[in-house]
C-alpha positions in Angstrom: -8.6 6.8 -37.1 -11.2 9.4 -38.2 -11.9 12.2 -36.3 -15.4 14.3 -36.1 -15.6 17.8 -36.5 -18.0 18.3 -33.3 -15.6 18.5 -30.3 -18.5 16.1 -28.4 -18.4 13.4 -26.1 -17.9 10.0 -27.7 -16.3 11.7 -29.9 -12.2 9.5 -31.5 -8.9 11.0 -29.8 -5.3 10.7 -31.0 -2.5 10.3 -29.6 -1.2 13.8 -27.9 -4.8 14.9 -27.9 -5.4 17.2 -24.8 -8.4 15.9 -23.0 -10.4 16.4 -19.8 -12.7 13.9 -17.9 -16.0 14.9 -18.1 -17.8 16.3 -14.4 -19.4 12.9 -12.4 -16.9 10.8 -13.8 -15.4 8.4 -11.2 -13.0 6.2 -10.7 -13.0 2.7 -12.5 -11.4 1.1 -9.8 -12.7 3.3 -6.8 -16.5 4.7 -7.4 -16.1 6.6 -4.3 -13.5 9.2 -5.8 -14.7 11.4 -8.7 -11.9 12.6 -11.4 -14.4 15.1 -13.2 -11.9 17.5 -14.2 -8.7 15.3 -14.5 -6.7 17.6 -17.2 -3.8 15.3 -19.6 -3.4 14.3 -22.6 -3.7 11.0 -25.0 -1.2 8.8 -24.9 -2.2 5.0 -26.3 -5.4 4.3 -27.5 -7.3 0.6 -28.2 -10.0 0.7 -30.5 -13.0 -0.8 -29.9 -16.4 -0.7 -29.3 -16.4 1.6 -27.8 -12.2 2.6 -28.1 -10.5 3.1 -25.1 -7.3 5.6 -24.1 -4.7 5.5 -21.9 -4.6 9.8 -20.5 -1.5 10.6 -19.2 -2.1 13.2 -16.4 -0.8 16.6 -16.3 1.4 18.3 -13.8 -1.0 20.7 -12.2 -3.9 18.2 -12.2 -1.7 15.7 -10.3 -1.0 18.0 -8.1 -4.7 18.6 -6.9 -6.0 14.8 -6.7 -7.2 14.1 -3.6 -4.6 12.3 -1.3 -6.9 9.1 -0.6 -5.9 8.3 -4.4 -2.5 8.3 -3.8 -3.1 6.2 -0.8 -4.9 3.8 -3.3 -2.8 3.6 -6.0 0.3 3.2 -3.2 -1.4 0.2 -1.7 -3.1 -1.8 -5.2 0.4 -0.3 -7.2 -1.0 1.5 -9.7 0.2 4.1 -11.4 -1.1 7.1 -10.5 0.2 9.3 -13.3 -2.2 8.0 -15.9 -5.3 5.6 -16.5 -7.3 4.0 -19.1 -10.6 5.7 -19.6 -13.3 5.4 -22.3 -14.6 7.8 -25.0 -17.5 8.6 -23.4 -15.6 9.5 -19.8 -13.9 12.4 -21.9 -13.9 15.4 -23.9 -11.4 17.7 -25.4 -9.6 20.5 -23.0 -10.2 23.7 -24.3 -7.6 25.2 -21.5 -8.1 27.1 -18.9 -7.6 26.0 -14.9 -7.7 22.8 -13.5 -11.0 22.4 -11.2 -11.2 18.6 -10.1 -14.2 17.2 -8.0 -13.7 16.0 -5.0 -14.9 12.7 -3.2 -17.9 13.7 -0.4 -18.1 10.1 0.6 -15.2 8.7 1.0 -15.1 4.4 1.7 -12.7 2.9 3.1 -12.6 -0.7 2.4 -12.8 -2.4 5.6 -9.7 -4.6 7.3 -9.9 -8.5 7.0 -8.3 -9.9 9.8 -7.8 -12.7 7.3 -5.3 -10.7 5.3 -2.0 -10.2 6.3 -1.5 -6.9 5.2 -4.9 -5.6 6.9 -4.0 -7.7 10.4 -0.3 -5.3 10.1 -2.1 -2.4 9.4 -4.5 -3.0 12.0 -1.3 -3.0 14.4 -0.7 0.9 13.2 -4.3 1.9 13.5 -4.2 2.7 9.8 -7.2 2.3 7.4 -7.6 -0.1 4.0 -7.0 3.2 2.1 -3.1 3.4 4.2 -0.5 1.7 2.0 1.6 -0.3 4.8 3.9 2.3 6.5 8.3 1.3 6.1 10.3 0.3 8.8 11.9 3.0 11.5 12.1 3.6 15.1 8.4 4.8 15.1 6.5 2.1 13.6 9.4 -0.7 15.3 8.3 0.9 18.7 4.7 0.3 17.5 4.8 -3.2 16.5 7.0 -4.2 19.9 3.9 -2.5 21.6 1.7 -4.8 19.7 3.7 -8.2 20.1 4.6 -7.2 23.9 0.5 -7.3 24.5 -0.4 -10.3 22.4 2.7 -12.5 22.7 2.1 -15.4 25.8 6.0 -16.7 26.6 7.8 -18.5 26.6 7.3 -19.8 22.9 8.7 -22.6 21.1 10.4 -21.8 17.7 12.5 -22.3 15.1 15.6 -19.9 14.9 16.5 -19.3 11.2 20.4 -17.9 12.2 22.0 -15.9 9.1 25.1 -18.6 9.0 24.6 -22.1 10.3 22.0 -24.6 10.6 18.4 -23.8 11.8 18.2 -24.1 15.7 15.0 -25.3 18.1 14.9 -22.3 20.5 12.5 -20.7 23.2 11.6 -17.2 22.8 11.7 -16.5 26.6 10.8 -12.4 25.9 11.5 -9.4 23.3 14.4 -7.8 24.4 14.0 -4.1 25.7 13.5 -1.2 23.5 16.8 0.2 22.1 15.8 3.7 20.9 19.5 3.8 19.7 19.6 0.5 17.4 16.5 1.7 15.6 17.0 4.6 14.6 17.1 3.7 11.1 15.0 0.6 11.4 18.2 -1.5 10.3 18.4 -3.4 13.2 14.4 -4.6 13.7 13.3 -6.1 16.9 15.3 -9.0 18.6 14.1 -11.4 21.3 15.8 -13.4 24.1 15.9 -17.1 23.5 17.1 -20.0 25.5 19.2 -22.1 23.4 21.4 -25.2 24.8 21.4 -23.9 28.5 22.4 -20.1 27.4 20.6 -17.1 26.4 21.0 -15.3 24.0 19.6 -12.1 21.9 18.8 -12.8 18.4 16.4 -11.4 15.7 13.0 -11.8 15.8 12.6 -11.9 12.2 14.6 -15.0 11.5 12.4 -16.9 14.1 9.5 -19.0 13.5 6.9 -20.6 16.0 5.7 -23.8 16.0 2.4 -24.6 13.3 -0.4 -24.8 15.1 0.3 -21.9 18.1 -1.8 -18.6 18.1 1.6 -16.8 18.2 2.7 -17.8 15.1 0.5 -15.4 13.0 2.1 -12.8 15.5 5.6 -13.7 14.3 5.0 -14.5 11.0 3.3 -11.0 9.9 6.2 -8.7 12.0 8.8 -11.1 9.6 6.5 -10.1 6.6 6.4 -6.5 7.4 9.8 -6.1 8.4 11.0 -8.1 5.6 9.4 -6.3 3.1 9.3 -2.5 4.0 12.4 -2.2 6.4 
């Protein structure tokens, strides 16, 4: 690749070049966050017209990025060590401290009750910038707050038990809060059911309502969550 003399913008990097991004740069994924200042160095290139190169940020500049891209990159999964930027985004480091910009206007992207991440972080009050939060006796007291409001019983279901055949239960009520049992979020909530004359205490994650009932979103996005980040 040939390289100009002129240390200018535009200008062809190589791998292990140490670059900057140049001040009013944002972002290509997020135009509300600025990363004028990001300090790293080359580490893939693609030419092109114009080429493009992957910047592999360094320790001290990573440690200065605003926490809403963290957030981000948590919840989309990107990486947030390093991105692909163009020729015209950088220009070479000549040392010195790192001095990043910082958003002013920050926008979160609004929930959509339509998406089932959004509805469960709509449960915890958290924003479209929040990556969902894991599962422990905090966020399990929170989401038995949530069903105990929304949830109309009793409720016809399906009960998925670990070992055996699925059963036709009714969810009569969530059973009471055991402070104890999640302490480590292992446990989850568990519900009463009526099942064959008897009642019994099973998990609410391997229960599913009927198609059709408002309470099934309900279920179904405390099974996703707790499936997924306990």
């Amino acid at each position: 690749m040939s390289r100009p003399d002129n240390p200018t913008t535009g200008r062809d990097y190589a791998v292990g070049d140490r670059v900057r991004v140049r001040r009013g740069v944002t972002d290509p994924d997020y135009p509300d966050l600025p990363i004028g200042g990001w300090a790293g160095a080359v580490a893939q290139f693609e030419n092109g017209s114009p080429p493009t190169y992957l910047v592999r940020w360094s320790r001290e500049t990573l440690l200065v990025v605003h926490p809403v891209h963290r957030k981000r990159a948590e919840r989309d999964g990107f990486e947030i060590g390093e991105m692909w930027l163009g020729a015209d985004d950088l220009e070479p480091d000549g040392g010195g401290g790192i001095a990043v910009e910082q958003p002013t206007s920050i926008v979160a992207r609004p929930l959509s009750m339509a998406d089932q991440d959004d509805r469960i972080r709509a449960v915890f009050g958290l924003t479209g910038d929040d990556p969902l939060p894991s599962v422990d006796g905090v966020t399990l007291r929170a989401f038995h707050d949530h069903l105990s409001r929304h949830l109309q019983f009793p409720v016809q279901a399906s009960w998925n038990q670990p070992y055996g055949p699925v059963q036709r239960v009714t969810i009569i009520g969530l059973s009471d809060p055991d402070e104890d049992l999640w302490a480590d979020g292992a446990c989850g909530l568990t519900c009463r059911v009526r099942l064959d004359g008897d009642v019994i205490e099973v998990s609410l994650a391997d229960c599913e309502t009927r198609p059709g009932r408002p309470d099934r979103q309900l279920v179904a996005d405390y099974g996703h969550w707790f499936g997924n980040y306990g």
